[in-house]
Jmol script that loads the backbone (N, CA, C; Angstrom):
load data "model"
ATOM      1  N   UNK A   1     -34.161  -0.028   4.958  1.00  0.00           N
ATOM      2  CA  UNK A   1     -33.309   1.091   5.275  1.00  0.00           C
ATOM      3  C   UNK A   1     -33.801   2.304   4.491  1.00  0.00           C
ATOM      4  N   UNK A   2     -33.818   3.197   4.972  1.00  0.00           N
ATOM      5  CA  UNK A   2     -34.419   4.598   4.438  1.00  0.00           C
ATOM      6  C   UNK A   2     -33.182   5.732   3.487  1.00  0.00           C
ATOM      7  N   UNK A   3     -33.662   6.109   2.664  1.00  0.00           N
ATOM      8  CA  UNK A   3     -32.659   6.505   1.772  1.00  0.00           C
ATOM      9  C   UNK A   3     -31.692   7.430   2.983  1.00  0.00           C
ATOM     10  N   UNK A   4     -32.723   8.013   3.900  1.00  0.00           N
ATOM     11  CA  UNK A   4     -31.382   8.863   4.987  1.00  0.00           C
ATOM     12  C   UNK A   4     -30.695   8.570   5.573  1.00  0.00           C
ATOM     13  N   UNK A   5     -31.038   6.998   6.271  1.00  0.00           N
ATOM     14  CA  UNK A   5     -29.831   5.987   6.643  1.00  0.00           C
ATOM     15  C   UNK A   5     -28.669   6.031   5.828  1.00  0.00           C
ATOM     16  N   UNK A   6     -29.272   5.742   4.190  1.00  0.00           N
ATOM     17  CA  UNK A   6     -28.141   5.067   3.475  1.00  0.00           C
ATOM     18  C   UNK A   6     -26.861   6.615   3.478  1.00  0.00           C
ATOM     19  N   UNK A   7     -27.746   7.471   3.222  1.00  0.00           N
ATOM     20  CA  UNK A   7     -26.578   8.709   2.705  1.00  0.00           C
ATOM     21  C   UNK A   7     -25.985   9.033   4.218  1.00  0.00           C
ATOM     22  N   UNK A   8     -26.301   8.730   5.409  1.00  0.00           N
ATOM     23  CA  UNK A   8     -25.524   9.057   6.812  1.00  0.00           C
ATOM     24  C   UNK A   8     -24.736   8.062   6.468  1.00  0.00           C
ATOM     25  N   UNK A   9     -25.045   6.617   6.422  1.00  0.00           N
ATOM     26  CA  UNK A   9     -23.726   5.824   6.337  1.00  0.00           C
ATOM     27  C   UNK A   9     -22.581   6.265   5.300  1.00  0.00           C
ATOM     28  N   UNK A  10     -23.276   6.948   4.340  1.00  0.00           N
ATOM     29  CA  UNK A  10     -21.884   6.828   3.161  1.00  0.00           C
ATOM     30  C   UNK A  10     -21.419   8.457   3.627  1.00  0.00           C
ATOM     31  N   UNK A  11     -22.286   8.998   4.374  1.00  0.00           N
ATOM     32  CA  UNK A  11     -21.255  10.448   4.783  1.00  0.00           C
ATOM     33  C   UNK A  11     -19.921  10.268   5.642  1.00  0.00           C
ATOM     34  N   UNK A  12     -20.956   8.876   6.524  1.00  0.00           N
ATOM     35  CA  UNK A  12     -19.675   8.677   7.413  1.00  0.00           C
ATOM     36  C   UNK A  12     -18.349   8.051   6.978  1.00  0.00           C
ATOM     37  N   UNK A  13     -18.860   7.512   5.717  1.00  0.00           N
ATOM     38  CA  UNK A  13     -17.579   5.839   5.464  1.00  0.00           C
ATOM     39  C   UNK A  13     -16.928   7.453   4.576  1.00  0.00           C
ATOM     40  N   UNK A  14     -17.496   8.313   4.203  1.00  0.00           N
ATOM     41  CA  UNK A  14     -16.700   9.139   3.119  1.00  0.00           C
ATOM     42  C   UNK A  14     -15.863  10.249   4.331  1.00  0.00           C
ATOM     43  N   UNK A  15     -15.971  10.597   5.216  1.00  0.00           N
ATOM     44  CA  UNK A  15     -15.107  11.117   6.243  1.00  0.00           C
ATOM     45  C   UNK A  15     -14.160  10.946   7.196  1.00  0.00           C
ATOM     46  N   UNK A  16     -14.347   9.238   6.866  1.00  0.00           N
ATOM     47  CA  UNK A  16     -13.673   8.447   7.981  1.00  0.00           C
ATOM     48  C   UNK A  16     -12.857   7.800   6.823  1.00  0.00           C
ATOM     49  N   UNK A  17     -13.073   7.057   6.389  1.00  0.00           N
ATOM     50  CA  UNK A  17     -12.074   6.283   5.472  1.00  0.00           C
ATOM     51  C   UNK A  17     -10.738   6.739   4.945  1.00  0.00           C
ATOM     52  N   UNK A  18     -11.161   8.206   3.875  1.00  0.00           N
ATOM     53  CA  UNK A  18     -10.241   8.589   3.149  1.00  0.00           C
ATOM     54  C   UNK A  18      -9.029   9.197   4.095  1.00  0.00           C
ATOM     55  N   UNK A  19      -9.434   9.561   5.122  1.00  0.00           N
ATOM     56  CA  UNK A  19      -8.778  10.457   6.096  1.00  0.00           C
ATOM     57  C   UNK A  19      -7.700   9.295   6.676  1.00  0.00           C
ATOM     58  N   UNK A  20      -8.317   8.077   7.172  1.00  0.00           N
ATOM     59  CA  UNK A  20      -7.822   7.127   7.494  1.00  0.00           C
ATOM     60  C   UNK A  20      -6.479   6.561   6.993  1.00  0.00           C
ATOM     61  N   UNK A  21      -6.820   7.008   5.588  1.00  0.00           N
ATOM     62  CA  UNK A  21      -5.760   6.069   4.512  1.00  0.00           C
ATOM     63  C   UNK A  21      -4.613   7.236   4.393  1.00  0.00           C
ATOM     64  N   UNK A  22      -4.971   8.907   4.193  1.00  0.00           N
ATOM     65  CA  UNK A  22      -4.125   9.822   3.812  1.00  0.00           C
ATOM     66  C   UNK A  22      -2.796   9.638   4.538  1.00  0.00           C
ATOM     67  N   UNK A  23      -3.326  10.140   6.132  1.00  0.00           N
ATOM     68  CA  UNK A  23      -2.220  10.866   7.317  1.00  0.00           C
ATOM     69  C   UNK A  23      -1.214   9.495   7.065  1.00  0.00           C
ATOM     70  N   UNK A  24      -1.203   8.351   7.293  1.00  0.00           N
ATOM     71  CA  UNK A  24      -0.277   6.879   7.250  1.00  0.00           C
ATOM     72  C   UNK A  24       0.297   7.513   5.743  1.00  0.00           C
ATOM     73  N   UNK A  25      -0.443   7.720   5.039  1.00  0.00           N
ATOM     74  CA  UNK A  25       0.138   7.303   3.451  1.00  0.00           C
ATOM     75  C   UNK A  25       1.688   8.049   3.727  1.00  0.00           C
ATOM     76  N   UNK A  26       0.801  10.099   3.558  1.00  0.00           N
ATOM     77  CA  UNK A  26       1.972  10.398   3.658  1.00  0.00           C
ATOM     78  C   UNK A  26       3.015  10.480   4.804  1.00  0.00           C
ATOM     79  N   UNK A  27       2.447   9.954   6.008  1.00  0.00           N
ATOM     80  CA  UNK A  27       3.558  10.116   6.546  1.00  0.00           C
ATOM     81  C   UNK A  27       5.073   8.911   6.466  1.00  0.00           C
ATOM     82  N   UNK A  28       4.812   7.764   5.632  1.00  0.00           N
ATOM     83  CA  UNK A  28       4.817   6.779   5.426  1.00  0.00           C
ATOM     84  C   UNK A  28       6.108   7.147   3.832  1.00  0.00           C
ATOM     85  N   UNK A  29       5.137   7.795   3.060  1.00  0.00           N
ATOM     86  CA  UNK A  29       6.462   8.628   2.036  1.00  0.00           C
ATOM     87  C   UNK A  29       7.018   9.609   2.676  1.00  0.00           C
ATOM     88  N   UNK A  30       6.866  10.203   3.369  1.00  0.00           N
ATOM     89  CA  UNK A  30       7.923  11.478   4.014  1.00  0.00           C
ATOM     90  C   UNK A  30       9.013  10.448   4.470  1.00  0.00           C
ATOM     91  N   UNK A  31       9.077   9.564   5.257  1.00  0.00           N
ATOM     92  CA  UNK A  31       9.974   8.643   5.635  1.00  0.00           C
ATOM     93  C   UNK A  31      11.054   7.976   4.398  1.00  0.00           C
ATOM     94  N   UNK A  32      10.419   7.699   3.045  1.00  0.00           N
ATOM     95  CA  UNK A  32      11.402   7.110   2.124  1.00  0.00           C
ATOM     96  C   UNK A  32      11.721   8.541   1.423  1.00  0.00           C
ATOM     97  N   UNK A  33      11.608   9.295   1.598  1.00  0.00           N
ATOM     98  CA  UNK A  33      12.296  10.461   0.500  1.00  0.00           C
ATOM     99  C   UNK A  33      13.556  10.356   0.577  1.00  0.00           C
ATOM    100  N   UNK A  34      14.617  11.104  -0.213  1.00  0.00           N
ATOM    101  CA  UNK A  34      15.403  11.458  -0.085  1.00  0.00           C
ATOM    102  C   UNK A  34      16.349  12.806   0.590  1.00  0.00           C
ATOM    103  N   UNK A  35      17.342  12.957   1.213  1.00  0.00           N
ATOM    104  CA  UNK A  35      16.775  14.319   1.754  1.00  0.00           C
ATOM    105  C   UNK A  35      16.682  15.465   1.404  1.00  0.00           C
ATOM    106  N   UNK A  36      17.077  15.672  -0.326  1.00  0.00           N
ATOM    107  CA  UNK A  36      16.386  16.391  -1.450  1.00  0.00           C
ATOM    108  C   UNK A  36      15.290  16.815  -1.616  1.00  0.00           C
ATOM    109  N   UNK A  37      14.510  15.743  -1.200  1.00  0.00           N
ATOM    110  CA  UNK A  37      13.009  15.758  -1.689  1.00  0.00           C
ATOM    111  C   UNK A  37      12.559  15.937  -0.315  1.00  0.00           C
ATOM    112  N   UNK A  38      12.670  15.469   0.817  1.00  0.00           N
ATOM    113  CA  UNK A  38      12.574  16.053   2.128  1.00  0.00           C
ATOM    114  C   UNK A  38      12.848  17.544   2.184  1.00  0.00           C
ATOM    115  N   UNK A  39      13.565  18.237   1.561  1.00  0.00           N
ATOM    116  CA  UNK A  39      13.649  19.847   1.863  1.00  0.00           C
ATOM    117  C   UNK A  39      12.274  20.611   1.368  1.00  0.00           C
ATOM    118  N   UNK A  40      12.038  19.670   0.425  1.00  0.00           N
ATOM    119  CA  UNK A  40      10.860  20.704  -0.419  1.00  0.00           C
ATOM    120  C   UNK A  40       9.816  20.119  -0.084  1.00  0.00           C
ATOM    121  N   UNK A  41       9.286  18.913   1.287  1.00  0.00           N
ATOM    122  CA  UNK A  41       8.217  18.634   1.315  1.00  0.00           C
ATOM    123  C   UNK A  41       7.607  20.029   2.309  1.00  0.00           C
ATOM    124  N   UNK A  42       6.252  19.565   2.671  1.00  0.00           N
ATOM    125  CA  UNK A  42       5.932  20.274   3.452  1.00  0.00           C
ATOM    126  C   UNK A  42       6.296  20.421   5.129  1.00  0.00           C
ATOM    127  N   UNK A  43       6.710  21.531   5.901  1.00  0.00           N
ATOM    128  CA  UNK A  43       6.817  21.400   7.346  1.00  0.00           C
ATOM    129  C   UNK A  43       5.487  20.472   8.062  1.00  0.00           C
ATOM    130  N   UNK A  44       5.615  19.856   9.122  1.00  0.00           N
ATOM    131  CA  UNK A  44       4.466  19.130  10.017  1.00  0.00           C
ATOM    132  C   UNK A  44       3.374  19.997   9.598  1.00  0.00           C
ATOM    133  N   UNK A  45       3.262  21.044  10.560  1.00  0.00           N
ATOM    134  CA  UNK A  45       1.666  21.897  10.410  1.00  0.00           C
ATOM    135  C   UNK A  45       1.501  22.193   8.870  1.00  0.00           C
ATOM    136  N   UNK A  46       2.180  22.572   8.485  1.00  0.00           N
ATOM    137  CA  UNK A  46       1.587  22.626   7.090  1.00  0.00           C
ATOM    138  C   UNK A  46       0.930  21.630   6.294  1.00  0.00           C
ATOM    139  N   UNK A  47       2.103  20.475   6.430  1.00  0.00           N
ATOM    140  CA  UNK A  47       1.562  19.075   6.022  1.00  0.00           C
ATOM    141  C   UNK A  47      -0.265  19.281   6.972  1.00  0.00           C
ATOM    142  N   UNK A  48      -0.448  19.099   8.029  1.00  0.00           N
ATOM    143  CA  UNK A  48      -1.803  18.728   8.343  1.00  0.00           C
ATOM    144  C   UNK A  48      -2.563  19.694   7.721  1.00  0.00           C
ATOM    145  N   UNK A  49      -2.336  20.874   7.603  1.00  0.00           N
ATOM    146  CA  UNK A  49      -3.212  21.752   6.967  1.00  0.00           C
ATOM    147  C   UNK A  49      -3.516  21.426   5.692  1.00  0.00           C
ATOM    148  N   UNK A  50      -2.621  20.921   5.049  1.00  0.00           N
ATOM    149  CA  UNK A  50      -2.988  20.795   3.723  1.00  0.00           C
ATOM    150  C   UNK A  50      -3.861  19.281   3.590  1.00  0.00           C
ATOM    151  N   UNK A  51      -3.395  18.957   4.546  1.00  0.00           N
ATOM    152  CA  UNK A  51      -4.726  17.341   4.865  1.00  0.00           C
ATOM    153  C   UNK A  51      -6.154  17.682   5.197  1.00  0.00           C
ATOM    154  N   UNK A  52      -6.048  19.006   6.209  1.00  0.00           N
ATOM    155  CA  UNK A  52      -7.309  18.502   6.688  1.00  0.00           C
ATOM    156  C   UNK A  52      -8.543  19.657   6.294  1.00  0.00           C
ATOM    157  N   UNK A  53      -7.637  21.070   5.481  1.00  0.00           N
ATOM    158  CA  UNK A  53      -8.442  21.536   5.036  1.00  0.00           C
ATOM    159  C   UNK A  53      -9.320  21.051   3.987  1.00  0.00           C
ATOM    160  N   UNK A  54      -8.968  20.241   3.060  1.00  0.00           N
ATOM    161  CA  UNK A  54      -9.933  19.484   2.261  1.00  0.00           C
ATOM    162  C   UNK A  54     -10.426  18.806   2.236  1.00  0.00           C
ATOM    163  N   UNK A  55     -10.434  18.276   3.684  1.00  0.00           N
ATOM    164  CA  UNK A  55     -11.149  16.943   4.729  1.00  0.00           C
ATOM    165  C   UNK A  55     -12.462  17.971   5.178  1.00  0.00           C
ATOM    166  N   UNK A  56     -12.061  18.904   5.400  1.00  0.00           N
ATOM    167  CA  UNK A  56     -13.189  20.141   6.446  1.00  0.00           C
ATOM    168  C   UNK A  56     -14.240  20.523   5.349  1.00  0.00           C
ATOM    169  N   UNK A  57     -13.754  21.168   4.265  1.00  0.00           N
ATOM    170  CA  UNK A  57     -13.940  21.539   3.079  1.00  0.00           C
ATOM    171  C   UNK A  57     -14.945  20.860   2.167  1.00  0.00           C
ATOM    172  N   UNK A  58     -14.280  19.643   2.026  1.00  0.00           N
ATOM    173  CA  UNK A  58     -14.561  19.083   0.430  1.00  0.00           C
ATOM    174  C   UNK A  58     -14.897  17.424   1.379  1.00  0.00           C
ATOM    175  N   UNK A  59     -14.507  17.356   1.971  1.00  0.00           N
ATOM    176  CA  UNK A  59     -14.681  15.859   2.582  1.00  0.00           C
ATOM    177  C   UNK A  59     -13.565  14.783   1.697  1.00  0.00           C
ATOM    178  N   UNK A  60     -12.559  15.428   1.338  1.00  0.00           N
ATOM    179  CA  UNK A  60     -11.541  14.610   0.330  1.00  0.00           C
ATOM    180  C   UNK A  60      -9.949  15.101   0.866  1.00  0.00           C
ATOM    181  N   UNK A  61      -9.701  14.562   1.908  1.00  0.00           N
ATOM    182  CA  UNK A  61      -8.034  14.890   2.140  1.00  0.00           C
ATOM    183  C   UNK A  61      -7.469  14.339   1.101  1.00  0.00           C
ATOM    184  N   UNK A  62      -7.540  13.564   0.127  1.00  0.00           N
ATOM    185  CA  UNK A  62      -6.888  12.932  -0.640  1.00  0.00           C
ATOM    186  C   UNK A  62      -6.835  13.914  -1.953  1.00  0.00           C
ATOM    187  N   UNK A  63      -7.321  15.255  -1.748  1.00  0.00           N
ATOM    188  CA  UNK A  63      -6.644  16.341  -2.914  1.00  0.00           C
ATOM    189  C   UNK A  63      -5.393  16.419  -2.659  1.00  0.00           C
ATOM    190  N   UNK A  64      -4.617  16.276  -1.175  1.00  0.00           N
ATOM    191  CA  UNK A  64      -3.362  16.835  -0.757  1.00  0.00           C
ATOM    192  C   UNK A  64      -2.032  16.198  -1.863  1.00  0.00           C
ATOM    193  N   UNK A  65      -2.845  14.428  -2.402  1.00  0.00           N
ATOM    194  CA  UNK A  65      -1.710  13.697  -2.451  1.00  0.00           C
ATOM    195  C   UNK A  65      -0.703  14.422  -3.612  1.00  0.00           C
ATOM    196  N   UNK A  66      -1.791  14.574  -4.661  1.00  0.00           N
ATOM    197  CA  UNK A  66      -1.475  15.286  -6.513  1.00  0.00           C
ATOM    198  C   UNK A  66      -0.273  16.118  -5.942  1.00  0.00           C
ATOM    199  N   UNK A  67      -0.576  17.233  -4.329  1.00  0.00           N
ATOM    200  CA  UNK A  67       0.376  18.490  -4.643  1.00  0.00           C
ATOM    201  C   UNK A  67       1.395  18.017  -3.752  1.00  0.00           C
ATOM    202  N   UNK A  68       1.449  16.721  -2.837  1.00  0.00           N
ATOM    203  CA  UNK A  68       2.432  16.799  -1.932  1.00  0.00           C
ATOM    204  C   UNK A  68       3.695  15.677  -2.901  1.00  0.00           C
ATOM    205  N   UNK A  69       2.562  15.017  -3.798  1.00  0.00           N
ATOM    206  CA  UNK A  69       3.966  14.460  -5.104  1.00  0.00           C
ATOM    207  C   UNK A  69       4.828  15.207  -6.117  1.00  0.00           C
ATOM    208  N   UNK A  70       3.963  16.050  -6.703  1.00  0.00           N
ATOM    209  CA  UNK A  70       4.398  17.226  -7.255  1.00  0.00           C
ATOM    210  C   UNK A  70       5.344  18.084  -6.201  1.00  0.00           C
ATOM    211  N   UNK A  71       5.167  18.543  -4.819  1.00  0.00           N
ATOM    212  CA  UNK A  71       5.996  19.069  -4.781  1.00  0.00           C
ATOM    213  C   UNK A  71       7.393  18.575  -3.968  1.00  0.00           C
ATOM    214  N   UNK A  72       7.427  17.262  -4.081  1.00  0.00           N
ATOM    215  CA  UNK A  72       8.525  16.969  -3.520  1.00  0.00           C
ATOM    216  C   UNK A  72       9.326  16.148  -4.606  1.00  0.00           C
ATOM    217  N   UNK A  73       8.489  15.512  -5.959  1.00  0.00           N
ATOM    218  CA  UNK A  73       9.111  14.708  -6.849  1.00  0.00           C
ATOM    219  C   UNK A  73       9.434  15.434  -8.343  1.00  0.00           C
ATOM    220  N   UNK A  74       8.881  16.457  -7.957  1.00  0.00           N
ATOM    221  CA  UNK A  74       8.357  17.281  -9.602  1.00  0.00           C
ATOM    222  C   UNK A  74       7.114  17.201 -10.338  1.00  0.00           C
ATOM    223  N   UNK A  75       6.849  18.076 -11.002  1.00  0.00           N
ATOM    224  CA  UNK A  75       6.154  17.619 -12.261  1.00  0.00           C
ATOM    225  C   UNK A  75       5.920  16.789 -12.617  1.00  0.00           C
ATOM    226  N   UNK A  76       7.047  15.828 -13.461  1.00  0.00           N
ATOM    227  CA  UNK A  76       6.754  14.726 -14.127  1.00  0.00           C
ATOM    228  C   UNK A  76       6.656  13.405 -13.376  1.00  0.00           C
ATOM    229  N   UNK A  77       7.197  13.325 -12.079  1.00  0.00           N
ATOM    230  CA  UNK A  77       7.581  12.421 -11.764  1.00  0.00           C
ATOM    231  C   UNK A  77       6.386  12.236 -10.302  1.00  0.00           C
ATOM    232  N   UNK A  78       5.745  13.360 -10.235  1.00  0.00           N
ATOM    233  CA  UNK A  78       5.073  13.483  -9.164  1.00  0.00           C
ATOM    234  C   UNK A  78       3.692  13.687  -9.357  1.00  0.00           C
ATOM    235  N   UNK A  79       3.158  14.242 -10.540  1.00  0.00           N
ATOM    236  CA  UNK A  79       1.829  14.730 -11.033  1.00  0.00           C
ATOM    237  C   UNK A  79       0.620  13.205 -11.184  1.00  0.00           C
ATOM    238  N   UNK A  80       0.855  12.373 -11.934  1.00  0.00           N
ATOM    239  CA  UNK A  80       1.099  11.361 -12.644  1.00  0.00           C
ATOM    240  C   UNK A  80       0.322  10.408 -10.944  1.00  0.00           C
ATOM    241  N   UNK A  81       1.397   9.992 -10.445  1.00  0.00           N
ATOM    242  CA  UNK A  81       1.536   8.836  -9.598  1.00  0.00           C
ATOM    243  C   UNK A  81       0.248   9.623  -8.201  1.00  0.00           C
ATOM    244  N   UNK A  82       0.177  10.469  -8.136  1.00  0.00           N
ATOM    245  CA  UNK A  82      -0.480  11.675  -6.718  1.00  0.00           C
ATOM    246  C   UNK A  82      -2.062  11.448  -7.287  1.00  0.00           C
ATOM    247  N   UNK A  83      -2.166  11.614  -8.447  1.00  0.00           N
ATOM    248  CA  UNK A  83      -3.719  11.788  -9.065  1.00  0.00           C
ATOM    249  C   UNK A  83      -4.136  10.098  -8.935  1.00  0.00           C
ATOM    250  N   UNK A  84      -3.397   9.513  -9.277  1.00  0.00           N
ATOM    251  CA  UNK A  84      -3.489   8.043  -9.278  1.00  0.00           C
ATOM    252  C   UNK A  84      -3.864   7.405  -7.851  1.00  0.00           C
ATOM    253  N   UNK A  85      -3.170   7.830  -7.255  1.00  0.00           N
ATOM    254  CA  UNK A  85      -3.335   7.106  -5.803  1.00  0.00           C
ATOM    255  C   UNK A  85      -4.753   8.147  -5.108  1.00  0.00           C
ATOM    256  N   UNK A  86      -4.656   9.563  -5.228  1.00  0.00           N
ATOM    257  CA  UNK A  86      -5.664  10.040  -5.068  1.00  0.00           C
ATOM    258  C   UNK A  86      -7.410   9.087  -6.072  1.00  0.00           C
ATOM    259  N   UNK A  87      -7.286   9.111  -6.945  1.00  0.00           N
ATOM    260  CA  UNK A  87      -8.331   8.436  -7.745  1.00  0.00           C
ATOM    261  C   UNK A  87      -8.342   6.865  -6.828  1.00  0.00           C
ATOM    262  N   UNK A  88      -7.613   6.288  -6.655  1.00  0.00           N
ATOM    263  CA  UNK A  88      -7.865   4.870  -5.933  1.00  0.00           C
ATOM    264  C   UNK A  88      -8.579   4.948  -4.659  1.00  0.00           C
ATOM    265  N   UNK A  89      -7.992   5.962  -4.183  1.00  0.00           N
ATOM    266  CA  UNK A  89      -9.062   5.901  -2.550  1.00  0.00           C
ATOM    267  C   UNK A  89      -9.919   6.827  -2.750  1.00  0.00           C
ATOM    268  N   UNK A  90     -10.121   7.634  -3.877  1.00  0.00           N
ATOM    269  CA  UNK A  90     -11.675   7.623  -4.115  1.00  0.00           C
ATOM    270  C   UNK A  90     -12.534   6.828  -4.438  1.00  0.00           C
ATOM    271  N   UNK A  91     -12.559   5.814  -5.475  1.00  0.00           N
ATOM    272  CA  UNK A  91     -12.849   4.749  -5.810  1.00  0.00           C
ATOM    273  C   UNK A  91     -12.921   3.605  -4.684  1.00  0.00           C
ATOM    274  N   UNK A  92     -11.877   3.814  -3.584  1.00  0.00           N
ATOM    275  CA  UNK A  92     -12.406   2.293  -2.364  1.00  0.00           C
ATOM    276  C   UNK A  92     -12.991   2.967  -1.761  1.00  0.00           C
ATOM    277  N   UNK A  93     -12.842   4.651  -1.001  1.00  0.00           N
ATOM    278  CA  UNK A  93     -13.979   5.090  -0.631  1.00  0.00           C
ATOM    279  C   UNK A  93     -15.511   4.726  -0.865  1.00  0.00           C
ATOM    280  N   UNK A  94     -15.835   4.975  -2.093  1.00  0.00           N
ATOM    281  CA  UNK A  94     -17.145   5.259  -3.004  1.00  0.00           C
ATOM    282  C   UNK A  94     -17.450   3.469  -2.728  1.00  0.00           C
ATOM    283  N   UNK A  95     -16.717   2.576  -3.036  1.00  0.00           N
ATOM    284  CA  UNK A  95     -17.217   0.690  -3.158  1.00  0.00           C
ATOM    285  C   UNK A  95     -17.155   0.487  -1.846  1.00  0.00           C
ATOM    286  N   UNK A  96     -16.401   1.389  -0.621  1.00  0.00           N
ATOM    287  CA  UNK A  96     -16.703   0.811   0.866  1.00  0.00           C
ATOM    288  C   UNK A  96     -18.141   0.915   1.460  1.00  0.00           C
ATOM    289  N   UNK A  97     -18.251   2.699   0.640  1.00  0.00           N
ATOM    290  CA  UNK A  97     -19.306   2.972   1.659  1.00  0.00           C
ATOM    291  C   UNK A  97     -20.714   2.099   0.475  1.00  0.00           C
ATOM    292  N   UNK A  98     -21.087   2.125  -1.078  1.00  0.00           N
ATOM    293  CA  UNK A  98     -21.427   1.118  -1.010  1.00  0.00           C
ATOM    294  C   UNK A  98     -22.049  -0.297  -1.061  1.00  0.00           C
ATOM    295  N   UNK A  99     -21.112  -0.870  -0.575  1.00  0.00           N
ATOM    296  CA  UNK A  99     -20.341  -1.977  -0.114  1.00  0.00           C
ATOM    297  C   UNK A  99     -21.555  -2.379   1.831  1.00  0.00           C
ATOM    298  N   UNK A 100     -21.202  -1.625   2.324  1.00  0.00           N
ATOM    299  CA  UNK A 100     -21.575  -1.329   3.659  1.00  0.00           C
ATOM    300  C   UNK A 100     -23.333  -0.766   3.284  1.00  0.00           C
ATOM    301  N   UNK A 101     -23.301  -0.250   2.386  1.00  0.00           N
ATOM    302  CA  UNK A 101     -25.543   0.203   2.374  1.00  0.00           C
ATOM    303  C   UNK A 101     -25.934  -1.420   1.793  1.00  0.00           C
ATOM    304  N   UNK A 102     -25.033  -1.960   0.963  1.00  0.00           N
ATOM    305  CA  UNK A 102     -25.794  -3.262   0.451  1.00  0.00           C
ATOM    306  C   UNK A 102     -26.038  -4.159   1.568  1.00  0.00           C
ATOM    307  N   UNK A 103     -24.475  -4.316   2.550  1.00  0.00           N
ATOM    308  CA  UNK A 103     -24.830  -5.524   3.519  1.00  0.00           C
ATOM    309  C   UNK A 103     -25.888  -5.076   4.455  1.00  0.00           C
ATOM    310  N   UNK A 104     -25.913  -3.441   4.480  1.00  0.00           N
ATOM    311  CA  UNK A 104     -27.029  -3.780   5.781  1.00  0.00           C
ATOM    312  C   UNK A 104     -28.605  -3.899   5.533  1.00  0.00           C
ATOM    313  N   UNK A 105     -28.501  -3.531   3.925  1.00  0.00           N
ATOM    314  CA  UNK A 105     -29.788  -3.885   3.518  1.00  0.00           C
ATOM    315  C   UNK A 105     -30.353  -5.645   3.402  1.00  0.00           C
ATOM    316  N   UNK A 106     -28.860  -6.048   2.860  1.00  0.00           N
ATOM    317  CA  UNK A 106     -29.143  -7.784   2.491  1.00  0.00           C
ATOM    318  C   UNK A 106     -29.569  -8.356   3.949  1.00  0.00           C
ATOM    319  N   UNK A 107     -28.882  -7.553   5.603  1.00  0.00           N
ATOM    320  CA  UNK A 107     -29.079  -8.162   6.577  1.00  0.00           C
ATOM    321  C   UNK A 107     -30.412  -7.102   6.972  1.00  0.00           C
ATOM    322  N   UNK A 108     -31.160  -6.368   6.320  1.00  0.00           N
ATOM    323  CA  UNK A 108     -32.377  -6.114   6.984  1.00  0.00           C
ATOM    324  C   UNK A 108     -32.120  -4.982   8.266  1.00  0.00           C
ATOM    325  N   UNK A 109     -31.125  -4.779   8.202  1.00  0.00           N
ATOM    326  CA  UNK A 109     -30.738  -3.621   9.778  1.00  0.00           C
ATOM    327  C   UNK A 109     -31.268  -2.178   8.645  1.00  0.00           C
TER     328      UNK A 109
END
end "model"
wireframe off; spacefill off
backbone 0.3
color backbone group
């Protein structure tokens, strides 16, 4: 496999994956909020904007999570847990894609 293979595969697993995991996540906490914390989340379009400009951008929708915890849980309660879950699906990102250059090297494709 040629080093340009390997970096197309991990462009792709890095554009597809994280994106994959975001839109479910949060739409998934918008559903358990409270409806406190529902006032101060973000409206629909906004919510996607704030997903997918750093998907377009940065290739990381998963900047959104840090500000969409923060701004619906607070500061303390939201800063903390957003960076965390953001850092994890960077991290399965980064071991998927790879994860995926090793097998196709071990299988010779």
């Amino acid at each position: 496999m040629t080093p340009g293979n390997e970096e197309f595969i991990e462009v792709c697993v890095t554009l597809v994956v994280p994106l994959a995991i975001v839109v479910p996540l949060l739409r998934f906490d918008e559903r358990r909020l409270s409806p406190k914390q529902l006032e101060r989340a973000w409206p629909p379009v906004s919510r996607d904007a704030a997903i997918f400009a750093p998907w377009l951008l940065l290739g990381m929708p998963q900047l959104c999570l840090p500000v969409h915890a923060v701004k619906t849980r607070g500061w303390l309660w939201g800063l903390l847990p957003g960076l965390l879950v953001a850092l994890l699906i960077t991290l399965f990102d980064g071991l998927l894609g790879w994860g995926l250059v090793t097998a196709l090297e071990a299988l010779g494709l």
